[in-house]
C-alpha positions as CSV (number, residue, x, y, z in Angstrom):
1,X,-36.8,6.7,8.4
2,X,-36.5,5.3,11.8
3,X,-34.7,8.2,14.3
4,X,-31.1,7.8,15.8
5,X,-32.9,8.1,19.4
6,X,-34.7,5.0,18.8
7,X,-32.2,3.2,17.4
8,X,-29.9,4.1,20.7
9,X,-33.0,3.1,22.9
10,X,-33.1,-0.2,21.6
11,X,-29.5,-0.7,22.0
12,X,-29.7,-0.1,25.7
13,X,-32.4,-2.6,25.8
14,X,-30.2,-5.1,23.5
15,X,-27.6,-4.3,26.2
16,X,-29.5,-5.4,29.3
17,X,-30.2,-8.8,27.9
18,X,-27.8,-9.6,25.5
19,X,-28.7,-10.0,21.8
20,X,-30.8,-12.5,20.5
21,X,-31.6,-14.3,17.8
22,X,-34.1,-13.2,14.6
23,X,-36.7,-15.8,16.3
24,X,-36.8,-14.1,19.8
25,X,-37.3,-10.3,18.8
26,X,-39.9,-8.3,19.1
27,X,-42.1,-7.0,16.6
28,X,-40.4,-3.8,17.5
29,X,-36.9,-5.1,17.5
30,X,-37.5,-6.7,13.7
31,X,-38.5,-3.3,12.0
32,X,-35.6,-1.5,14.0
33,X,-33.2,-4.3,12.8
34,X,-32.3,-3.4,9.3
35,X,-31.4,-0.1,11.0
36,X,-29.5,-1.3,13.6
37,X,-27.0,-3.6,11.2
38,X,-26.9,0.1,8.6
39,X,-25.5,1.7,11.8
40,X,-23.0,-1.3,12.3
41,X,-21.6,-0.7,9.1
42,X,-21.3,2.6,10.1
43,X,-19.6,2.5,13.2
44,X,-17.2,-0.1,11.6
45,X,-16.3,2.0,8.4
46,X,-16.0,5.0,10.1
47,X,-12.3,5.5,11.3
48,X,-11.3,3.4,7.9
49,X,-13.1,5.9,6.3
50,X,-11.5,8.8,7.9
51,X,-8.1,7.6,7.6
52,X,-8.7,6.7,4.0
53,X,-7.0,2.9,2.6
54,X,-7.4,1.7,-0.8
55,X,-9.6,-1.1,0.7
56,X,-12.2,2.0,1.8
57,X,-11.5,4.0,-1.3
58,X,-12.6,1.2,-3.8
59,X,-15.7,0.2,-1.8
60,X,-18.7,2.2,-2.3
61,X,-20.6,-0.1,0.0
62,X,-18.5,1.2,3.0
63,X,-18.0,4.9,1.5
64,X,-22.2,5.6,1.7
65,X,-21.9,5.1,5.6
66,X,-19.7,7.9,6.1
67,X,-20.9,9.8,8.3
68,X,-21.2,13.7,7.3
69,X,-21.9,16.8,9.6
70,X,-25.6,18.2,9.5
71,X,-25.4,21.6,8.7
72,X,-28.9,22.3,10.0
73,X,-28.0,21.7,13.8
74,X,-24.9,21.6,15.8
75,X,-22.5,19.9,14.2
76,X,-22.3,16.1,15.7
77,X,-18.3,14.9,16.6
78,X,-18.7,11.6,15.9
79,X,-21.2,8.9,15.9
80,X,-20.1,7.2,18.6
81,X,-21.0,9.9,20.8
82,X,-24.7,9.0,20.7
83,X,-24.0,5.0,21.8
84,X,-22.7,6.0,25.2
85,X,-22.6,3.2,27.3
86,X,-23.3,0.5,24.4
87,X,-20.3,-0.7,23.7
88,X,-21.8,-4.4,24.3
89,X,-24.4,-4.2,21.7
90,X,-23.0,-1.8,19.6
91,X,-20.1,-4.7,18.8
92,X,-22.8,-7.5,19.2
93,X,-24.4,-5.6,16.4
94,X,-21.5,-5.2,14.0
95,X,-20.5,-9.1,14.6
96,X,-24.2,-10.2,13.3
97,X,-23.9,-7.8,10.6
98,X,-20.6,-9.5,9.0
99,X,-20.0,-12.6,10.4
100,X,-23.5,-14.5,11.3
101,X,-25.6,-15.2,14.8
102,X,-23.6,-18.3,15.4
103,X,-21.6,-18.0,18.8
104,X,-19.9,-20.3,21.0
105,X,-18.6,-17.7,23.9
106,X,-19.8,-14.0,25.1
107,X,-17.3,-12.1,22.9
108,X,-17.1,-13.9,19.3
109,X,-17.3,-12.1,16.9
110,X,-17.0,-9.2,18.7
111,X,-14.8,-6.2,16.4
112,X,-11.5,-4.3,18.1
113,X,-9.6,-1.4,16.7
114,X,-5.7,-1.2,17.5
115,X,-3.4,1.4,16.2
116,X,-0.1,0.5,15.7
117,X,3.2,1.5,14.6
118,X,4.5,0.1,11.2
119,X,8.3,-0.8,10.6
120,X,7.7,-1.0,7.2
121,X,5.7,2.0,6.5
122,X,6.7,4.0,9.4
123,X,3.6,5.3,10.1
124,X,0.7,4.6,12.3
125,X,-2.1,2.5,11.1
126,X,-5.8,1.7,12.3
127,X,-5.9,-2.0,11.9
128,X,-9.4,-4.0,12.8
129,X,-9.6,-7.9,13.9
130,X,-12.7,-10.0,15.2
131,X,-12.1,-12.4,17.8
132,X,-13.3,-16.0,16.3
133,X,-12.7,-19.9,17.1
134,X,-10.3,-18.7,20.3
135,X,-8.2,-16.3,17.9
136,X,-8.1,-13.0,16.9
137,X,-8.4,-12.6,13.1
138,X,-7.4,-9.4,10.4
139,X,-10.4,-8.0,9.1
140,X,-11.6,-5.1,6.5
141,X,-14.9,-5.3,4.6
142,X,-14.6,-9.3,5.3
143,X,-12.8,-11.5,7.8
144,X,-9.1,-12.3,6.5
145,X,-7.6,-15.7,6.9
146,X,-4.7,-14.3,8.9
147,X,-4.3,-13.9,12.6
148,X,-3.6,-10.8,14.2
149,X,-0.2,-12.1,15.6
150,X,1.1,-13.0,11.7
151,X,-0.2,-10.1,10.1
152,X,1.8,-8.0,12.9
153,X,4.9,-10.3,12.3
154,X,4.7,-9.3,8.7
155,X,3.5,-5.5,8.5
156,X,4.3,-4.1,11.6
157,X,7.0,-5.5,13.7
158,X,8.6,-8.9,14.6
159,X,7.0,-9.8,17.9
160,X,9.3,-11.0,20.7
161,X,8.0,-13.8,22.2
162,X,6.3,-12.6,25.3
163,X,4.0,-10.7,23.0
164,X,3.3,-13.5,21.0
165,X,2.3,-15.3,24.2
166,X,0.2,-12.6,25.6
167,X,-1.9,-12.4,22.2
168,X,-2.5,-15.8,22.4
169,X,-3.4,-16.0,26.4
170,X,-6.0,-13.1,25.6
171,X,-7.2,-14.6,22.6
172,X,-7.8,-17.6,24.4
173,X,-9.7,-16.2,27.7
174,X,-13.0,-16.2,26.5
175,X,-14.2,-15.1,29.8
176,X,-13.4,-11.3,29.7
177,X,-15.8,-8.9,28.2
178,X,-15.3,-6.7,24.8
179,X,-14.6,-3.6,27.1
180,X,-11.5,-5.7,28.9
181,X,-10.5,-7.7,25.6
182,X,-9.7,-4.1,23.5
183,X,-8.6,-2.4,26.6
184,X,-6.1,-5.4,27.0
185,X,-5.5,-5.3,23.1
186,X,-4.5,-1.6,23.6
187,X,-1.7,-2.3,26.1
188,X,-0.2,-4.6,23.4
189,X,-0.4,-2.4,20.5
190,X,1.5,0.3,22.5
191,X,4.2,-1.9,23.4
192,X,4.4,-3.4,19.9
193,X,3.9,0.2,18.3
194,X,6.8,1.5,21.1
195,X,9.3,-1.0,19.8
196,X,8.8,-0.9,16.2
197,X,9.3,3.1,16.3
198,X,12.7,2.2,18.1
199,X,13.8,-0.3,15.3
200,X,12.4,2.3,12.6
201,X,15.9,4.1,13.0
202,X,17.4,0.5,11.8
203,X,18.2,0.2,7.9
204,X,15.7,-1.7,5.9
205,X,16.3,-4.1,3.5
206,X,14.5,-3.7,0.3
207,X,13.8,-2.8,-3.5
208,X,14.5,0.9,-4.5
209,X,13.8,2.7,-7.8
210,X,15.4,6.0,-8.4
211,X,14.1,7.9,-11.6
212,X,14.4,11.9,-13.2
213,X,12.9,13.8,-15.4
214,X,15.6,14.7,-18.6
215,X,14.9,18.3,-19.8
216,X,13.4,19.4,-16.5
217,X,15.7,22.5,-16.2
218,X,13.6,24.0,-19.7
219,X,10.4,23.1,-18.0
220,X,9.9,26.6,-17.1
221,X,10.3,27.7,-20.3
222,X,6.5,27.5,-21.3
223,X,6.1,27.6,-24.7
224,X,2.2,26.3,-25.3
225,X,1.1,28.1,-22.1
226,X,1.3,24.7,-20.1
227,X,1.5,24.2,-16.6
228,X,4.0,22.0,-15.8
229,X,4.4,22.4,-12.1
230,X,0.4,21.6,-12.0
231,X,0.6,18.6,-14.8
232,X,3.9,16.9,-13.1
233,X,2.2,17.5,-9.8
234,X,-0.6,15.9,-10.5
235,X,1.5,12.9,-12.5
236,X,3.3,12.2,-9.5
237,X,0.0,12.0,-7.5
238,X,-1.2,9.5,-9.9
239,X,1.7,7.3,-9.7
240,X,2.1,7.7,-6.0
241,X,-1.6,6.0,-6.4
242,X,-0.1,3.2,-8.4
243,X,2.3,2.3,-6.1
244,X,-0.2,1.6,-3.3
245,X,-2.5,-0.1,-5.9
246,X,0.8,-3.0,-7.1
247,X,2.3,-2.6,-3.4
248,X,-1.5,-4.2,-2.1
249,X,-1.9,-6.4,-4.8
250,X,1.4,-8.2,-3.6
251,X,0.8,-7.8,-0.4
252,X,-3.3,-8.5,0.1
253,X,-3.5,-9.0,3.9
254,X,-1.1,-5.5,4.2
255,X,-4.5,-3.8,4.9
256,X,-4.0,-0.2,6.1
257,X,-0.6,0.0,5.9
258,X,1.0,1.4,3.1
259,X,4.4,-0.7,3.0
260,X,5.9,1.2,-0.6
261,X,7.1,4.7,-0.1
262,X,7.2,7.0,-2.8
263,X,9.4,10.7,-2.4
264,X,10.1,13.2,-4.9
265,X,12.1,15.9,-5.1
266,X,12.9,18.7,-7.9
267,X,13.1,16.3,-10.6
268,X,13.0,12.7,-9.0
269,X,11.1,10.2,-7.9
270,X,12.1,7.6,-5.3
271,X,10.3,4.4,-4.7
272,X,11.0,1.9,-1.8
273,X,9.4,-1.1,-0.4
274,X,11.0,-3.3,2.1
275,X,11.6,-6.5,2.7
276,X,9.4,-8.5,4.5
277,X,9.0,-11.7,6.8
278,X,7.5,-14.2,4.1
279,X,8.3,-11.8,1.2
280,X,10.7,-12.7,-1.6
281,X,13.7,-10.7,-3.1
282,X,12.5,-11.0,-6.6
283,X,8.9,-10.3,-6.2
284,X,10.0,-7.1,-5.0
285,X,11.8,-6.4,-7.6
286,X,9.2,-7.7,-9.8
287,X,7.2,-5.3,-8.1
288,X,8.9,-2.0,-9.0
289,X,9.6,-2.8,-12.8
290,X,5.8,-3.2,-12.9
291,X,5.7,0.3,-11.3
292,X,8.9,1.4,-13.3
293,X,7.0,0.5,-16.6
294,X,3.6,2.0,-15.9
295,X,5.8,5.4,-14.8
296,X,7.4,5.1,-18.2
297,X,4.9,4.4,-20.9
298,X,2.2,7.6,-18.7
299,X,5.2,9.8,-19.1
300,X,6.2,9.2,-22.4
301,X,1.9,9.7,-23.1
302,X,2.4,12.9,-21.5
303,X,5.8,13.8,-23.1
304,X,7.8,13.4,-20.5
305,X,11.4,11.7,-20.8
306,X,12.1,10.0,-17.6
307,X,15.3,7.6,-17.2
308,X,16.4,5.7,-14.2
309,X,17.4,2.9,-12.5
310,X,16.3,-0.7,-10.0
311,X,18.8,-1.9,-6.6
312,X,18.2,-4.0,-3.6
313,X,20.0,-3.2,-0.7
314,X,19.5,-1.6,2.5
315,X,18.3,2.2,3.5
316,X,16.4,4.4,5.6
317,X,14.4,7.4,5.2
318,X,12.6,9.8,7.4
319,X,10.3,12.5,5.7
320,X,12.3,13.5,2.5
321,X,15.5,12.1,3.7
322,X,16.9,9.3,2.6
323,X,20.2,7.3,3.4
324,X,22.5,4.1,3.1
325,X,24.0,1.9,0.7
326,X,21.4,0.7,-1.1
327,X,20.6,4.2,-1.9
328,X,23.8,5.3,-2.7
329,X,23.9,2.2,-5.3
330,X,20.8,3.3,-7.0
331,X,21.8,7.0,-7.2
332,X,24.5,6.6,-8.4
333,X,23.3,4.0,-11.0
334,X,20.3,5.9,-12.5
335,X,21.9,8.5,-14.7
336,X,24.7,5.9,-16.1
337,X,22.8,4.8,-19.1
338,X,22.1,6.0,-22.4
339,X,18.4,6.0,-22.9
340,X,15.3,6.6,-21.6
341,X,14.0,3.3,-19.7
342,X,14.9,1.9,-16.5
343,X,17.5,-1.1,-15.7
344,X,19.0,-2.4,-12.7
345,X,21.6,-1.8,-10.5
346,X,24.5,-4.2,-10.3
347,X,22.7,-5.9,-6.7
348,X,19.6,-6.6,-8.4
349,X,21.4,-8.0,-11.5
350,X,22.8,-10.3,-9.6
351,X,19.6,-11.6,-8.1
352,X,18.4,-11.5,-11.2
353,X,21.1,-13.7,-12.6
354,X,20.6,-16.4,-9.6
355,X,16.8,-16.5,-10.0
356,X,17.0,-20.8,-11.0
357,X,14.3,-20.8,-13.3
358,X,12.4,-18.0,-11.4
359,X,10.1,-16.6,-14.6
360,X,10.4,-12.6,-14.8
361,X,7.6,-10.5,-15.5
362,X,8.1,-6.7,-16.9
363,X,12.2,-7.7,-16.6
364,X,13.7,-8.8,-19.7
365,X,18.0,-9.1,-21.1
366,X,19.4,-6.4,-23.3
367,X,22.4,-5.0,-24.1
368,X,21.3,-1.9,-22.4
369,X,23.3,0.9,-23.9
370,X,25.8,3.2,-21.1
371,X,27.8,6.0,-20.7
372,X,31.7,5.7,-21.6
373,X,33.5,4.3,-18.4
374,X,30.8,2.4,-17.0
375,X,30.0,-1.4,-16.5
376,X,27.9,-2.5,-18.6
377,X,24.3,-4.3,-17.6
378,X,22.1,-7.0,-18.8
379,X,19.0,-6.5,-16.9
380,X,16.1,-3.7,-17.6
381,X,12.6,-3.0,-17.5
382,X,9.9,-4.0,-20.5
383,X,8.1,-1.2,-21.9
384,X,6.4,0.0,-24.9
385,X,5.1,2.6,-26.6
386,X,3.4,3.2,-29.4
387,X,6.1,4.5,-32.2
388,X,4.1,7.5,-33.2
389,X,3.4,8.1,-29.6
390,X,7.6,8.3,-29.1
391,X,8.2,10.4,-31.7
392,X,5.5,12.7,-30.2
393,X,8.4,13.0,-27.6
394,X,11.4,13.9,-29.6
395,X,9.2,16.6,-31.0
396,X,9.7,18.9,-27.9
397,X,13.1,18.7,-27.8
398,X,14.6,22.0,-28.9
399,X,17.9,20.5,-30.5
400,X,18.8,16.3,-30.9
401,X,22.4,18.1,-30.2
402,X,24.7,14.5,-29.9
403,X,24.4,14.1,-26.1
404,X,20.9,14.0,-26.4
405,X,20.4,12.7,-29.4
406,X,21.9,9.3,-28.2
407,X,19.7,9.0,-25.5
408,X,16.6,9.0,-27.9
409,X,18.3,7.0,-31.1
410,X,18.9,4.4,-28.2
411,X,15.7,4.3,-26.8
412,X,13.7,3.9,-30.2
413,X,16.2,0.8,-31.2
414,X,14.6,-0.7,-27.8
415,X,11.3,0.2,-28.3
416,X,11.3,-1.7,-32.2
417,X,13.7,-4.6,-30.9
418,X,12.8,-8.2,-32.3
419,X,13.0,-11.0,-29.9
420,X,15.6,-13.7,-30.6
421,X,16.9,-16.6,-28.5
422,X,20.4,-16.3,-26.7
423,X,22.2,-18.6,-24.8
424,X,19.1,-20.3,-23.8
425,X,18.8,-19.0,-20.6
426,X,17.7,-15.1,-21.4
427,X,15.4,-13.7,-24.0
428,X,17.7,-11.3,-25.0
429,X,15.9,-8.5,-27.0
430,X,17.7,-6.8,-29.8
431,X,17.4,-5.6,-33.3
């Protein structure tokens, strides 16, 4: 196994006269380079790996190269601390390794880290881009098709138009060097990152799913010597891990920023995901009866009741706090109705109604069943169950006492509905 102190000797000489192609190395140089472009992957995957994106999680190519502590010797800081002074080759390196030897100007395919400030997720992110064909371009284990000014537009913040035109000037001055380029880069991302905190207290606009547990007061009373605390706990933690997995699928350039937000508290979970430039109303709520269904069918397999309810409208939150209308709208919505499912709020059934032809996935019609003195709704979440499976369920309730029993009767005349035809326009479901 070749030694880390060769490796970083070579790099200095791959520093001194720039890196050249498979034809002009030395014998030396070809049995180092397998090692060399192993280290790139390293050094590229190793902040993604530390601050750990579904991207990273799923890609055992990129999780081997993490880079562990030796126990042995003094434990290292990072790996970057052994390149001192290598910045050049260490990013001439990493752009051979994933993107080719072809080059037109001192700098292409050279890597950059920024860090910036999300709107949308309200967090900070480590996002990655490779400079190619005069523009900077979104990268993770491959090069994206989307610039670095788009994919900021959409996931971070909308860029005033001085920023826009700086990205592009520095994208376009191929005559700086990497060191300049990301120290330039880094100027932008705090401006970008200081203004997007500043419109983070602003409401967002977006889909939100409020949903809680029924019975959850008895929970303590542990009757098979279960855990609950530990089984919801780690429930929620698996759904949390849903919600990324849909949010990404929606949103595949979102990379590293995790635009759905999921809180919960005592008995209920929140969902949110904002609306974006480019996104589209009823995707997102497309989106979270996807999510809504998945949370229902896992907790009925776990016999859990759960209940709740779909808006679009505006909010904010900050840690476990959440405010505005749209959340007031949903709150208030989610314990209306008679059953355990999900269904939307009156602001989403609208949409909903106006969709022209839209097709709806996971969202069908049905006279979904309410308490006495409220509107009633149209529009709810497709789920199923298997009927033994349900009945499971009703089995740990202590007494169907009328209140409750409702909620179940109800549920079980949706769950063996028969599809007919309506006014043409719906599939309304019904028995």
């Amino acid at each position: 196994m070749v030694i880390l102190e060769e490796i970083k000797r070579l790099l200095r000489e791959m520093n001194k006269v720039g890196y050249v192609s498979q034809k002009d190395l030395s014998d030396e140089q070809k049995l180092l380079r397998p090692a060399i472009f192993e280290m790139a992957f390293a050094l590229f995957s190793e902040i993604k790996i530390k601050t750990p994106t579904y991207t990273i999680d799923k890609n055992l190519e990129l999780k081997k190269y993490k880079v562990e502590e030796d126990e042995s010797e003094e434990p290292s800081r990072t790996i970057l601390d052994f390149l001192d002074g290598n910045s050049k080759a260490m990013h001439e390196m990493i752009g051979y390794y994933f993107f080719g030897k072809r080059k037109t100007y001192a700098t292409e395919n050279h890597l950059f880290h920024l860090t910036l400030f999300s709107i949308y997720s309200g967090a900070f992110c480590d996002i990655f881009c490779v400079s190619k064909s005069r523009k900077f371009w979104i990268v993770t284990d491959k090069k994206t098709e989307m610039p670095l000014d788009k994919f900021i537009n959409q996931y971070v913040v909308e860029l005033s138009a001085t920023i826009q035109g700086r990205i592009e000037q520095l994208s376009a001055n191929c005559n700086l060097s990497h060191d300049d380029l990301q120290k330039e880069l880094n100027d932008i991302a705090k401006e970008v990152s200081k203004f997007a905190k500043l419109k983070n207290y602003d409401f967002q606009c977006g889909a939100i799913t409020f949903m809680d547990f029924l019975g959850w007061k008895g929970l303590w009373q542990n009757r098979n010597n279960i855990d609950h605390l530990q089984k919801v706990s780690n429930l929620i933690s698996e759904i949390g891990d849903v919600v990324q997995e849909y949010t990404s699928e929606l949103f595949p350039y979102s990379k590293g920023i995790q635009l759905s937000k999921l809180i919960s508290i005592s008995d209920t979970i929140a969902i949110f995901t904002p609306e974006m430039a480019d996104s589209n109303k009823l995707t997102l709520l497309e989106l979270h009866a996807r999510i809504a269904r998945y949370i229902l069918e896992r907790c009925v397999e776990e016999t859990y009741p759960i209940r709740g309810a779909i808006a679009f409208g505006k909010y904010n939150t900050k840690n476990n706090i959440m405010i505005g209308p749209g959340i007031d709208e949903c709150a208030s919505w989610h314990e209306t109705c008679d059953w355990l499912g999900v269904h939307f709020s009156p602001s989403a059934e609208l949409l909903l109604k106006a969709r022209h032809g839209y097709s709806l996935k996971n969202i069908i019609t049905y006279p979904v069943p309410v308490k006495k003195g409220y509107p009633k709704v149209r529009y709810c979440v497709d789920w199923k169950v298997n009927e033994a499976k349900f009945l499971e369920l009703t089995d740990g309730v202590q007494a169907l006492l009328p209140e409750i029993a409702s909620k179940y009767m109800n549920t079980y005349d949706f769950l063996l509905r028969e599809e007919v035809k309506s006014d043409g326009k719906d599939d309304v479901h019904k028995k």
